[in-house]
PDB file of N, H, CA, C and O in Angstrom:
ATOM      1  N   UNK A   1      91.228  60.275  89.462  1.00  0.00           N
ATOM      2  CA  UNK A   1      90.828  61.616  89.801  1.00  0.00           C
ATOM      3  C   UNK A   1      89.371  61.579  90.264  1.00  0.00           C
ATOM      4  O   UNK A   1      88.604  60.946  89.537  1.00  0.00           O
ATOM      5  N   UNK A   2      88.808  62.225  91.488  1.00  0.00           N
ATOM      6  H   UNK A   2      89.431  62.739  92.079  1.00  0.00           H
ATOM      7  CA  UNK A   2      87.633  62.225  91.667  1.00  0.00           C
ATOM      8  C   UNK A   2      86.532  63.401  91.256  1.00  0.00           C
ATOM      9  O   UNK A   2      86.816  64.439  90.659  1.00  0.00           O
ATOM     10  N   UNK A   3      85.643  63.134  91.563  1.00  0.00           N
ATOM     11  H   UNK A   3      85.412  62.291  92.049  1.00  0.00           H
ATOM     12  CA  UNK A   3      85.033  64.247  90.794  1.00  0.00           C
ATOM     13  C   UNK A   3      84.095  64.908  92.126  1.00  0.00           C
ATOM     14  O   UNK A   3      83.823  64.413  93.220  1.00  0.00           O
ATOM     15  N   UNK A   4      83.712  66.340  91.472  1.00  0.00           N
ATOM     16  H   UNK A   4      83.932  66.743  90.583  1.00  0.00           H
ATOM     17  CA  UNK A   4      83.325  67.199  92.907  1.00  0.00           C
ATOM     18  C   UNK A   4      81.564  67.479  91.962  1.00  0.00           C
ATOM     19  O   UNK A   4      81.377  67.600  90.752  1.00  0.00           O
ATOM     20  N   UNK A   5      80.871  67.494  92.740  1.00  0.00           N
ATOM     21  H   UNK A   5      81.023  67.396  93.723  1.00  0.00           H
ATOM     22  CA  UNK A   5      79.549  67.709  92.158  1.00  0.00           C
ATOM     23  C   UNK A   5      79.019  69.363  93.011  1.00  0.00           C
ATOM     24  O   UNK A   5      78.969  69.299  94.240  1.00  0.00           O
ATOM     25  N   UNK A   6      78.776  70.277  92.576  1.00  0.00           N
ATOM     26  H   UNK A   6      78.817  70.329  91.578  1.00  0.00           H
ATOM     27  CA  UNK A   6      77.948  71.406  92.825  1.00  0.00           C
ATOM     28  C   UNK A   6      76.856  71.547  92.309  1.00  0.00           C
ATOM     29  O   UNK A   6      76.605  71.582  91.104  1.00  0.00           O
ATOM     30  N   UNK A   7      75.832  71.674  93.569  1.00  0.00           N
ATOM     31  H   UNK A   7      76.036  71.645  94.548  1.00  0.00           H
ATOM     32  CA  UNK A   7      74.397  71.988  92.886  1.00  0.00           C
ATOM     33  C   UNK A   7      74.629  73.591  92.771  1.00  0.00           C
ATOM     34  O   UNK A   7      75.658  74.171  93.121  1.00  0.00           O
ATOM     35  N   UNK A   8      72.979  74.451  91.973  1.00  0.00           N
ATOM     36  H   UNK A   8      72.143  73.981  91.689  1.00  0.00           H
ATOM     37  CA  UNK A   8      73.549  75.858  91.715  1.00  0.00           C
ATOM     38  C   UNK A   8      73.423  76.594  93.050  1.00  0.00           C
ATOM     39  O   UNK A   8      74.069  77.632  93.194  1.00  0.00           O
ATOM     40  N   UNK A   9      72.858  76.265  93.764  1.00  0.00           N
ATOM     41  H   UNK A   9      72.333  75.422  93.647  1.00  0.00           H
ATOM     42  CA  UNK A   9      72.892  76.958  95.240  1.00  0.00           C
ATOM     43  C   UNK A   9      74.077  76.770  95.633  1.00  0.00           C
ATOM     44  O   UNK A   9      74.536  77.888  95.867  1.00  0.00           O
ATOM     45  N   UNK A  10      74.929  75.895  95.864  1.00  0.00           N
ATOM     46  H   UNK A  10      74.556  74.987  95.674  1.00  0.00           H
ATOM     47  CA  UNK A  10      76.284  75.813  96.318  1.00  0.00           C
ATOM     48  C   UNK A  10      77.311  76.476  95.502  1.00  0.00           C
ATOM     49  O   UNK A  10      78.281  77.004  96.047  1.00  0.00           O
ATOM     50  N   UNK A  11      77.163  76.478  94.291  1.00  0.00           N
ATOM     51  H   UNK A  11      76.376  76.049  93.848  1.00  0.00           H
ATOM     52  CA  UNK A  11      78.156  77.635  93.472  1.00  0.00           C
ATOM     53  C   UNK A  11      77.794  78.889  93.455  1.00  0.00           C
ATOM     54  O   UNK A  11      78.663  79.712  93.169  1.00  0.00           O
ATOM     55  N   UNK A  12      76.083  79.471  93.830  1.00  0.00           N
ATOM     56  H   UNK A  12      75.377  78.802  94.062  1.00  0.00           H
ATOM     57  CA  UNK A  12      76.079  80.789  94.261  1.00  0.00           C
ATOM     58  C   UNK A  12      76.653  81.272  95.448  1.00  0.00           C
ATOM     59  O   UNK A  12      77.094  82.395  95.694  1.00  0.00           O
ATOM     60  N   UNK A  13      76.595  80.400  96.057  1.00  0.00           N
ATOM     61  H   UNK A  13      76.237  79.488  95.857  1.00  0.00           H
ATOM     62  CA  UNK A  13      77.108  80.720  97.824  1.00  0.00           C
ATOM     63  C   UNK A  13      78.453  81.004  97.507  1.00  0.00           C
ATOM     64  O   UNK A  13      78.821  82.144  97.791  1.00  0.00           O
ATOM     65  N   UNK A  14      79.492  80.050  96.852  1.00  0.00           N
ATOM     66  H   UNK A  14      79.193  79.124  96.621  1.00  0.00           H
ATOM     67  CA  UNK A  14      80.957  80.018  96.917  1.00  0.00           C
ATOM     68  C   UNK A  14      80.977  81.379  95.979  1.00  0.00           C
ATOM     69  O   UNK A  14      81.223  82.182  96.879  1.00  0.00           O
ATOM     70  N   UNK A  15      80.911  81.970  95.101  1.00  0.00           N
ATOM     71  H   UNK A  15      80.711  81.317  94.370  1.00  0.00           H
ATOM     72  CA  UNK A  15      80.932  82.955  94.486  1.00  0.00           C
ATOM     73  C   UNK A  15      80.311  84.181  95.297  1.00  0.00           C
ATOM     74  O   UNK A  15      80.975  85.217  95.295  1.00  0.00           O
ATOM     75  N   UNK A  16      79.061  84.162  96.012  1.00  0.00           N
ATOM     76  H   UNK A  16      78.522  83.320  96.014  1.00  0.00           H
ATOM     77  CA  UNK A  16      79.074  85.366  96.707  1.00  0.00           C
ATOM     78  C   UNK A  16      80.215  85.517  97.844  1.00  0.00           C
ATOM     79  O   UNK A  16      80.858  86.552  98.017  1.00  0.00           O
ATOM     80  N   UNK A  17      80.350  84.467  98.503  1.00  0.00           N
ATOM     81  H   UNK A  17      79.827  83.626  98.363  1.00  0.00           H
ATOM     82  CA  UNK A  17      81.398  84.746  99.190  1.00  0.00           C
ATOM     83  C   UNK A  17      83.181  84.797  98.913  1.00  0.00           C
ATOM     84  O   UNK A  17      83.982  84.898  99.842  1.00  0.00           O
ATOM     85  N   UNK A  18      83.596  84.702  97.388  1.00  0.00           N
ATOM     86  H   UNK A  18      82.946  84.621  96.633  1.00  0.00           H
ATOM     87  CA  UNK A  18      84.110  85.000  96.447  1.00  0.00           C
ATOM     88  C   UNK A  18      84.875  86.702  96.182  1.00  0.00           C
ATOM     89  O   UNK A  18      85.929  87.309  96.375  1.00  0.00           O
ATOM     90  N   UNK A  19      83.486  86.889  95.610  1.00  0.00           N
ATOM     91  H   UNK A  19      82.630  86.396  95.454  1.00  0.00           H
ATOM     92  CA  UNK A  19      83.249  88.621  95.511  1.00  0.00           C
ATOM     93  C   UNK A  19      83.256  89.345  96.921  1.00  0.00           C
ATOM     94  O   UNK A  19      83.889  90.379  97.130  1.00  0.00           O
ATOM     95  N   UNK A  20      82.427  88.642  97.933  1.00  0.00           N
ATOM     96  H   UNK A  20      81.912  87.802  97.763  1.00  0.00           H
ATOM     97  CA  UNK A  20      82.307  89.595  99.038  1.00  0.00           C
ATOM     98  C   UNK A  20      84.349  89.887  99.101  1.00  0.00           C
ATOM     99  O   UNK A  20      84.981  90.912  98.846  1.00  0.00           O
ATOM    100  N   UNK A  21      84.853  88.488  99.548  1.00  0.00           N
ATOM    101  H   UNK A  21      84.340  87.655  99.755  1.00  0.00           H
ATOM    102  CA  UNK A  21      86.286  88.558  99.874  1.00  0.00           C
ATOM    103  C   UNK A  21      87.282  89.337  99.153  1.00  0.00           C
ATOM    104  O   UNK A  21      88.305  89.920  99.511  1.00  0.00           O
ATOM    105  N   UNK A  22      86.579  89.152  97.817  1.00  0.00           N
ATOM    106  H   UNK A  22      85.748  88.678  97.526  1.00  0.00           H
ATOM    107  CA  UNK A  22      87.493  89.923  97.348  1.00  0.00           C
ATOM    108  C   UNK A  22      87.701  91.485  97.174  1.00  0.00           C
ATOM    109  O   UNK A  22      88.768  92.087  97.055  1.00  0.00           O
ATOM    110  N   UNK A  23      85.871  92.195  97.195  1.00  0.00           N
ATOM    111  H   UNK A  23      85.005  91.705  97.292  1.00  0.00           H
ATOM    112  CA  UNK A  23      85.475  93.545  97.661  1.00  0.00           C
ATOM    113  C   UNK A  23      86.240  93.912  98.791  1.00  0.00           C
ATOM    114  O   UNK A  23      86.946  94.920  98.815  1.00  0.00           O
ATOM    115  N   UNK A  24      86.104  93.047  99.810  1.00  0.00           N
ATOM    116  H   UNK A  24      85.531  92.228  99.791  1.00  0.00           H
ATOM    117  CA  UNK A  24      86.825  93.796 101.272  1.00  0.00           C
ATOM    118  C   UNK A  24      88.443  93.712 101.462  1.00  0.00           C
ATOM    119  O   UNK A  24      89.172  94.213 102.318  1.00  0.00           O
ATOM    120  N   UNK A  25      88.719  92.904 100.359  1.00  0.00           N
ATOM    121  H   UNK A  25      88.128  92.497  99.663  1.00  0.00           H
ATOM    122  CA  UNK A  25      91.016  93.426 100.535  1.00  0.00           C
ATOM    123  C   UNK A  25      90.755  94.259  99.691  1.00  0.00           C
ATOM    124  O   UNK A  25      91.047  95.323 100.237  1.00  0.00           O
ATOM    125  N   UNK A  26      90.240  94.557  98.295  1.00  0.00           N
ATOM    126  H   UNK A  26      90.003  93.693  97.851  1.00  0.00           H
ATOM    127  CA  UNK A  26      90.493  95.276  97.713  1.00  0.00           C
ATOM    128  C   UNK A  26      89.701  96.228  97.452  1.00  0.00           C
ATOM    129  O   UNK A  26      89.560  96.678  96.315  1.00  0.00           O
ATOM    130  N   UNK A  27      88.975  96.728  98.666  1.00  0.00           N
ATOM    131  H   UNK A  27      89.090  96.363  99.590  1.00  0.00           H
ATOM    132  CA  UNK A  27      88.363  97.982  98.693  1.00  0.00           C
ATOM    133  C   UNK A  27      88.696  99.251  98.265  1.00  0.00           C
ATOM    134  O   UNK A  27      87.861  99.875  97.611  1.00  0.00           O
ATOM    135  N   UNK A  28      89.952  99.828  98.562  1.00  0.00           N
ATOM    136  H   UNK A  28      90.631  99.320  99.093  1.00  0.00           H
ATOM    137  CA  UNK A  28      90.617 101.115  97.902  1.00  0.00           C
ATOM    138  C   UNK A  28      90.528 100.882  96.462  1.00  0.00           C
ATOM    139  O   UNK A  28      90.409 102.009  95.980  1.00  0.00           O
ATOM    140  N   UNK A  29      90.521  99.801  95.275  1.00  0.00           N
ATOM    141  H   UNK A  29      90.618  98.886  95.666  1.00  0.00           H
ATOM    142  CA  UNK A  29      91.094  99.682  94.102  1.00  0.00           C
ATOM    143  C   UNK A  29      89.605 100.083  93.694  1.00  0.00           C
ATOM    144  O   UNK A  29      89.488 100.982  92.861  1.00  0.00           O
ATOM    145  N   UNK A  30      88.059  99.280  94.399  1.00  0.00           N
ATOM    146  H   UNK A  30      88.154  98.550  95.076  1.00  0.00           H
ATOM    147  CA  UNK A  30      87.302  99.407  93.764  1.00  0.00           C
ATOM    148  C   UNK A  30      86.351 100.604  94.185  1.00  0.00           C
ATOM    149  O   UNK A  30      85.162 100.487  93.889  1.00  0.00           O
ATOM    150  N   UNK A  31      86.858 101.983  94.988  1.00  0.00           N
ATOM    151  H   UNK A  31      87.824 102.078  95.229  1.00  0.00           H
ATOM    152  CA  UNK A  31      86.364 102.731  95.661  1.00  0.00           C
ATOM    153  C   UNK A  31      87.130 103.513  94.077  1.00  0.00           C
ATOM    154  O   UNK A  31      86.331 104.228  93.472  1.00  0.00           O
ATOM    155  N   UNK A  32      88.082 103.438  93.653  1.00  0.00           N
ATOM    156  H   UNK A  32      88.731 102.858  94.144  1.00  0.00           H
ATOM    157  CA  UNK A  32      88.758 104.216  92.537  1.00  0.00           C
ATOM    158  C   UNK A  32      88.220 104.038  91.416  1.00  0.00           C
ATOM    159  O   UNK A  32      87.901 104.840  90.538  1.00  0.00           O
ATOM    160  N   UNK A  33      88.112 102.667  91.508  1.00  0.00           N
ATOM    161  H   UNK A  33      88.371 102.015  92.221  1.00  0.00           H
ATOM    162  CA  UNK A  33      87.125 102.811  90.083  1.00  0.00           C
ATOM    163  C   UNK A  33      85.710 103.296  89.814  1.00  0.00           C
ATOM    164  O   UNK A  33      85.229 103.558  88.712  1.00  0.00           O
ATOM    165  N   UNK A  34      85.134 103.371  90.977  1.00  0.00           N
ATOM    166  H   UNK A  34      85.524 103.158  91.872  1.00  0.00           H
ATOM    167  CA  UNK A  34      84.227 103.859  91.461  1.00  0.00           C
ATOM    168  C   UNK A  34      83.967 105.198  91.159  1.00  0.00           C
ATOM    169  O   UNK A  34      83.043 105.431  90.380  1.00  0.00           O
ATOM    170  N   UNK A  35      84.526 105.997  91.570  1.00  0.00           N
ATOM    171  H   UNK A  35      85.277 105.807  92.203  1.00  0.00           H
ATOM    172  CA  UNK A  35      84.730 107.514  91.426  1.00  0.00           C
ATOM    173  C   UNK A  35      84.995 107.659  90.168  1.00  0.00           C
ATOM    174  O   UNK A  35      84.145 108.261  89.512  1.00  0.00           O
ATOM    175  N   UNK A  36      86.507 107.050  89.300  1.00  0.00           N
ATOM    176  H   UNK A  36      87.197 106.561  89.833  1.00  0.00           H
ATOM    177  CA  UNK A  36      86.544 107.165  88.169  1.00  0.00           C
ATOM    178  C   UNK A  36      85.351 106.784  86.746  1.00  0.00           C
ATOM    179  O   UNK A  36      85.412 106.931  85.525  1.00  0.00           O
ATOM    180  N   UNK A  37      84.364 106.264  87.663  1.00  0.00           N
ATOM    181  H   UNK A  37      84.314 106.145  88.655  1.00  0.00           H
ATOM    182  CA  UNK A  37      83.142 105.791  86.780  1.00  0.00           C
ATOM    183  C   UNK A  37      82.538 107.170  86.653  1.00  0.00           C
ATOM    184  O   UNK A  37      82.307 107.872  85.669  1.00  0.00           O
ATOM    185  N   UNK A  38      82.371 107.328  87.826  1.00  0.00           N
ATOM    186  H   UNK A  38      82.559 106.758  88.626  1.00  0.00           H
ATOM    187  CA  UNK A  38      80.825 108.465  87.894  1.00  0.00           C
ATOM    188  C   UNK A  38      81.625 110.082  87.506  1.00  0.00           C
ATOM    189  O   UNK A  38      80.850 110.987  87.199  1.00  0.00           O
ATOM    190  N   UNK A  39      82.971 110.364  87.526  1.00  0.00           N
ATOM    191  H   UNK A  39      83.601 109.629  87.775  1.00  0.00           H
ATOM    192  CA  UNK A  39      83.337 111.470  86.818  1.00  0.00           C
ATOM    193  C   UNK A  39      83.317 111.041  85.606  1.00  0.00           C
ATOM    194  O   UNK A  39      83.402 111.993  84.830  1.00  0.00           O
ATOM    195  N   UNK A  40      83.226 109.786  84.947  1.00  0.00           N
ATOM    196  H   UNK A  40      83.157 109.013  85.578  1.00  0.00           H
ATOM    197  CA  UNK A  40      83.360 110.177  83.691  1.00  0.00           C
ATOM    198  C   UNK A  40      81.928 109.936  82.954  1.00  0.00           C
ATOM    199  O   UNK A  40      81.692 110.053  81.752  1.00  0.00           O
ATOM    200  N   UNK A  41      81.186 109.628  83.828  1.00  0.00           N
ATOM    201  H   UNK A  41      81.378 109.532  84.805  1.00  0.00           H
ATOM    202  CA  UNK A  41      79.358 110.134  83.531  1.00  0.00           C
ATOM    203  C   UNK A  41      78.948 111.765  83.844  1.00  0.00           C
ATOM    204  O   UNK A  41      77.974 112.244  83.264  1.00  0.00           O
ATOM    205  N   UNK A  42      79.573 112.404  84.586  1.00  0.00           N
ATOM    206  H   UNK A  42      80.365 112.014  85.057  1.00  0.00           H
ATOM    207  CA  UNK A  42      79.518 114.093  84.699  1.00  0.00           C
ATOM    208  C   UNK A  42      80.323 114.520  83.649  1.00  0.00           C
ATOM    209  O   UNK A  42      79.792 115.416  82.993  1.00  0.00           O
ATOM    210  N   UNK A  43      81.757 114.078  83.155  1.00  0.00           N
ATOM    211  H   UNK A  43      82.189 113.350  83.688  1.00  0.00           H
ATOM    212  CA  UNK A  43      82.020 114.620  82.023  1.00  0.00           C
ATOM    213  C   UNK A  43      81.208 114.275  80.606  1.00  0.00           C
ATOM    214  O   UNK A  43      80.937 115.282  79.951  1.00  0.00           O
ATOM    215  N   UNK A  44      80.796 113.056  80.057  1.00  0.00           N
ATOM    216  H   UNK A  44      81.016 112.238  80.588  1.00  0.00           H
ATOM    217  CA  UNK A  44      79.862 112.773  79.370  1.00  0.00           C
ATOM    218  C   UNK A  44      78.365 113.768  79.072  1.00  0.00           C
ATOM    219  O   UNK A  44      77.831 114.206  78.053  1.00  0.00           O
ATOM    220  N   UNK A  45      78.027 113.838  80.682  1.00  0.00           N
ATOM    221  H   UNK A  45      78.460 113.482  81.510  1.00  0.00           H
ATOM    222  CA  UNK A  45      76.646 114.556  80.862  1.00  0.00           C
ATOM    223  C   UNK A  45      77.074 115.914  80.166  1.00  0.00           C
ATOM    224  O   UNK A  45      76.446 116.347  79.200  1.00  0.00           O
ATOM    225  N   UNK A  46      77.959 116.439  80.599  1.00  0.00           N
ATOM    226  H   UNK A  46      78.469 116.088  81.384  1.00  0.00           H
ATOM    227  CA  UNK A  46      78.487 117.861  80.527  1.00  0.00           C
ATOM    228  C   UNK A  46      78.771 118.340  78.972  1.00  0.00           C
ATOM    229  O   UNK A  46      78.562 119.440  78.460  1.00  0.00           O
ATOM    230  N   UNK A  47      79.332 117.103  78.382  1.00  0.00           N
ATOM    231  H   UNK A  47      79.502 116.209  78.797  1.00  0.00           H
ATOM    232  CA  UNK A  47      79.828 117.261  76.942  1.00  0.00           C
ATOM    233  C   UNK A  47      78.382 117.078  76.355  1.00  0.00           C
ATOM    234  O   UNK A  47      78.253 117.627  75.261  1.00  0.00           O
ATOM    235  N   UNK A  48      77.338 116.478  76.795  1.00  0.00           N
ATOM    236  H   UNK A  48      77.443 116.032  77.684  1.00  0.00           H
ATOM    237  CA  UNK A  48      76.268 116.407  75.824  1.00  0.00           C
ATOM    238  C   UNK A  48      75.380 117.702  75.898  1.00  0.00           C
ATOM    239  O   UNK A  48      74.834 118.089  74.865  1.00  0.00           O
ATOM    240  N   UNK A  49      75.240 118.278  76.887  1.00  0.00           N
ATOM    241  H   UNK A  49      75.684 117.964  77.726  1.00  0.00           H
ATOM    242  CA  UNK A  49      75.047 119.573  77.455  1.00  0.00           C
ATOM    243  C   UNK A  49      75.642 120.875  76.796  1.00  0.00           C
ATOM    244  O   UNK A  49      75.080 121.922  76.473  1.00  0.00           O
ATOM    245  N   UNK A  50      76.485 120.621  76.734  1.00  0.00           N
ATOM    246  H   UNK A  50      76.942 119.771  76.996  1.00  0.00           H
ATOM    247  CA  UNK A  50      77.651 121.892  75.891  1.00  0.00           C
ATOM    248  C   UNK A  50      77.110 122.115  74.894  1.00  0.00           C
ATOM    249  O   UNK A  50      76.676 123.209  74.532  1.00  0.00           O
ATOM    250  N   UNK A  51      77.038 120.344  73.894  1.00  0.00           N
ATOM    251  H   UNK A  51      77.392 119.455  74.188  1.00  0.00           H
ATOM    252  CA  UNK A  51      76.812 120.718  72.155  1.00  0.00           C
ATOM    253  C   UNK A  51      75.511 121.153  71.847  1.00  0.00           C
ATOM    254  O   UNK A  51      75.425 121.354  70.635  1.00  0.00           O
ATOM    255  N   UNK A  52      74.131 121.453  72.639  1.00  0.00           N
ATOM    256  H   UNK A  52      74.201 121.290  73.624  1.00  0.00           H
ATOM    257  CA  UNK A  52      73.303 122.099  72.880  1.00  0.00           C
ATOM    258  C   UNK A  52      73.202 123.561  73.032  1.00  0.00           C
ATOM    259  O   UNK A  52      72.194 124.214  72.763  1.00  0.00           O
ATOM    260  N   UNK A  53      74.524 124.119  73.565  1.00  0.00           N
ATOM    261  H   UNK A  53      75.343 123.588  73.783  1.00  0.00           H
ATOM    262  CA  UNK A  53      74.765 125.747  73.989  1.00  0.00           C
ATOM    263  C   UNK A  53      75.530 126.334  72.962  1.00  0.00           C
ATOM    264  O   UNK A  53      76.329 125.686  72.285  1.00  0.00           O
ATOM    265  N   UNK A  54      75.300 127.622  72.813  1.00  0.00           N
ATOM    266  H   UNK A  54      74.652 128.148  73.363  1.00  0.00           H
ATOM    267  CA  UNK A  54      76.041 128.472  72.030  1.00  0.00           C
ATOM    268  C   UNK A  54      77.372 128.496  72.141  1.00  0.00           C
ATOM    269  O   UNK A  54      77.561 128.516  73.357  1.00  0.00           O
ATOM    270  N   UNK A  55      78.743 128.507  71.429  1.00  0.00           N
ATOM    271  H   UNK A  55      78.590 128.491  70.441  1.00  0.00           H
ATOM    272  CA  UNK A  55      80.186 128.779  71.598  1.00  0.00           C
ATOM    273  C   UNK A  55      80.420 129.585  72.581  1.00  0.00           C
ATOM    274  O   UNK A  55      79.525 130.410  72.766  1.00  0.00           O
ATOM    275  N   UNK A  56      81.368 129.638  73.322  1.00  0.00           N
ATOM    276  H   UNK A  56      82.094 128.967  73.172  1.00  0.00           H
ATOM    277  CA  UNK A  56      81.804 130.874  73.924  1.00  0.00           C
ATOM    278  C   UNK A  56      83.439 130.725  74.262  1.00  0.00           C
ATOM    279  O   UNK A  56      84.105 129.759  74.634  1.00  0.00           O
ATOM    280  N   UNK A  57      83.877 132.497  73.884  1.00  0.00           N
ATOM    281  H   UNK A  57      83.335 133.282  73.581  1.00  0.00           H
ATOM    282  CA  UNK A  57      84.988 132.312  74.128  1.00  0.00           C
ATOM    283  C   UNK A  57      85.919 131.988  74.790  1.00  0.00           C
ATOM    284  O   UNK A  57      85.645 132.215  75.969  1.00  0.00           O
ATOM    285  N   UNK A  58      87.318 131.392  74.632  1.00  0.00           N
ATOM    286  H   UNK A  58      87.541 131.208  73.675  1.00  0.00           H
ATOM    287  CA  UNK A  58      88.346 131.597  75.528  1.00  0.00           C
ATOM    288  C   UNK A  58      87.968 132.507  77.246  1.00  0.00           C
ATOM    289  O   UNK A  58      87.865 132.211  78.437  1.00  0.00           O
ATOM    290  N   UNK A  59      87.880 133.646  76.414  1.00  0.00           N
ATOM    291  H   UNK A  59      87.963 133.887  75.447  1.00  0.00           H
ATOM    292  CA  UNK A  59      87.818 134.766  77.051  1.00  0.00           C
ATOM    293  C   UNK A  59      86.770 134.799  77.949  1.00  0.00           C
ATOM    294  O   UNK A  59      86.853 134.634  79.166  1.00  0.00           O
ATOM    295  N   UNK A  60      85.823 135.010  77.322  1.00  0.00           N
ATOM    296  H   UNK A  60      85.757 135.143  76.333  1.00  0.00           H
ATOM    297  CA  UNK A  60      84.752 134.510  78.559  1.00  0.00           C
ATOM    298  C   UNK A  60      84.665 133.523  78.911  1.00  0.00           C
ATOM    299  O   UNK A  60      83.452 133.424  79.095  1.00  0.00           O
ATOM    300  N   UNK A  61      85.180 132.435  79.223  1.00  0.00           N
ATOM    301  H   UNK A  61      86.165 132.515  79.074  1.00  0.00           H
ATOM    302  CA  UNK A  61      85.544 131.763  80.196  1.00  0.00           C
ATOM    303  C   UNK A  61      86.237 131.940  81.500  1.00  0.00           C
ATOM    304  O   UNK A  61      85.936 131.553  82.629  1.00  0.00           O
ATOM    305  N   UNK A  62      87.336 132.687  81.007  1.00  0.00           N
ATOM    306  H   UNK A  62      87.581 133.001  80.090  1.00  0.00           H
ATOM    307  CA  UNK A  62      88.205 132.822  82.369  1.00  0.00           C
ATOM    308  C   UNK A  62      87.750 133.905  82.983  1.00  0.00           C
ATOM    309  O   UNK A  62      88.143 134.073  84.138  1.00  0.00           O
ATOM    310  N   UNK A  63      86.672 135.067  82.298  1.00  0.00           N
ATOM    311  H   UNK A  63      86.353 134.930  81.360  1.00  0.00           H
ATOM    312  CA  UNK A  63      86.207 136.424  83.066  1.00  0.00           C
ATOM    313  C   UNK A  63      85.317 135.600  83.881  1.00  0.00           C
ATOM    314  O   UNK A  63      85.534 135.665  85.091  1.00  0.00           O
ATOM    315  N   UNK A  64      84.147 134.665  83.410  1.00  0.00           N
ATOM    316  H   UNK A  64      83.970 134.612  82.427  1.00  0.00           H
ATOM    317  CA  UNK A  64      83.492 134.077  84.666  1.00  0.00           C
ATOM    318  C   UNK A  64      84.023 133.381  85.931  1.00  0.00           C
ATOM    319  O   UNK A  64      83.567 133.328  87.074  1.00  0.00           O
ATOM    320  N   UNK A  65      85.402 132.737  85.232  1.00  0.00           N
ATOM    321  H   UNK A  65      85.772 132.780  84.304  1.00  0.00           H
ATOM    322  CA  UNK A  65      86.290 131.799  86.590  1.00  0.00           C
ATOM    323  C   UNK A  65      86.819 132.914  87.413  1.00  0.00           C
ATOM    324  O   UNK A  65      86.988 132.730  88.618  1.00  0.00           O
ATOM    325  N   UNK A  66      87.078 133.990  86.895  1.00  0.00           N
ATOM    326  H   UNK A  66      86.940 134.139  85.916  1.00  0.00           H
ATOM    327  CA  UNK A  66      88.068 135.135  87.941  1.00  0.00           C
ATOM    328  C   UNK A  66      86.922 135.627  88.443  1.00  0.00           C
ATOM    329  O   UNK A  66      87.080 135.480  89.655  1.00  0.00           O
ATOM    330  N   UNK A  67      85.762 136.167  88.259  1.00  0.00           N
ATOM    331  H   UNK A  67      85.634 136.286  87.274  1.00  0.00           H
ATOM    332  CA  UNK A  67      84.801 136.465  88.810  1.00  0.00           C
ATOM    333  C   UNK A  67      84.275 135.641  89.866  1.00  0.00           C
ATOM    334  O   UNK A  67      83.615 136.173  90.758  1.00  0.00           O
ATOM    335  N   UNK A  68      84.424 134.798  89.866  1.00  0.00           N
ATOM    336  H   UNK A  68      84.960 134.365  89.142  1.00  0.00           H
ATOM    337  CA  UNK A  68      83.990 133.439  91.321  1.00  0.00           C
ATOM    338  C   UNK A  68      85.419 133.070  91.516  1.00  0.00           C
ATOM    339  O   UNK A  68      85.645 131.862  91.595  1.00  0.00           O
ATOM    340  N   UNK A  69      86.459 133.921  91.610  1.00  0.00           N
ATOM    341  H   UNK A  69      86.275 134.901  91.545  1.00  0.00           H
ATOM    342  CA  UNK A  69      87.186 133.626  92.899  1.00  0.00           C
ATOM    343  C   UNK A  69      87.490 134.457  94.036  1.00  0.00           C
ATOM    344  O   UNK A  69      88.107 133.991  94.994  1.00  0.00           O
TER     345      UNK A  69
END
């Protein structure tokens, strides 16, 4: 069996071009995860935001949503 020697410049290269290849077939998968990241940093933001504010009802909730439509 022979043996293959890589210096670290040559295993950065094969790995960036690795990732690049694999970013560009599977662009849609990581455009999804993508999005699914950053909504669930606005829901996070939002929930930490809330437990700061006073309760409010059911009710006033949906009078403000029917009001902005």
């Amino acid at each position: 069996m022979s043996e293959t020697t890589l210096d670290t410049s040559d295993l950065k290269e094969l790995l960036k071009s690795a990732i690049s290849e694999v970013l560009q077939e599977q662009k849609e998968v990581f455009t999804d995860i993508i999005i699914e990241a950053m909504e669930d940093i606005g829901l996070v933001k939002a929930i930490a935001k809330g437990e700061n504010t006073e309760p409010v009802s059911r009710e006033g909730i949906f009078k403000i949503l029917s009001q902005k439509s």
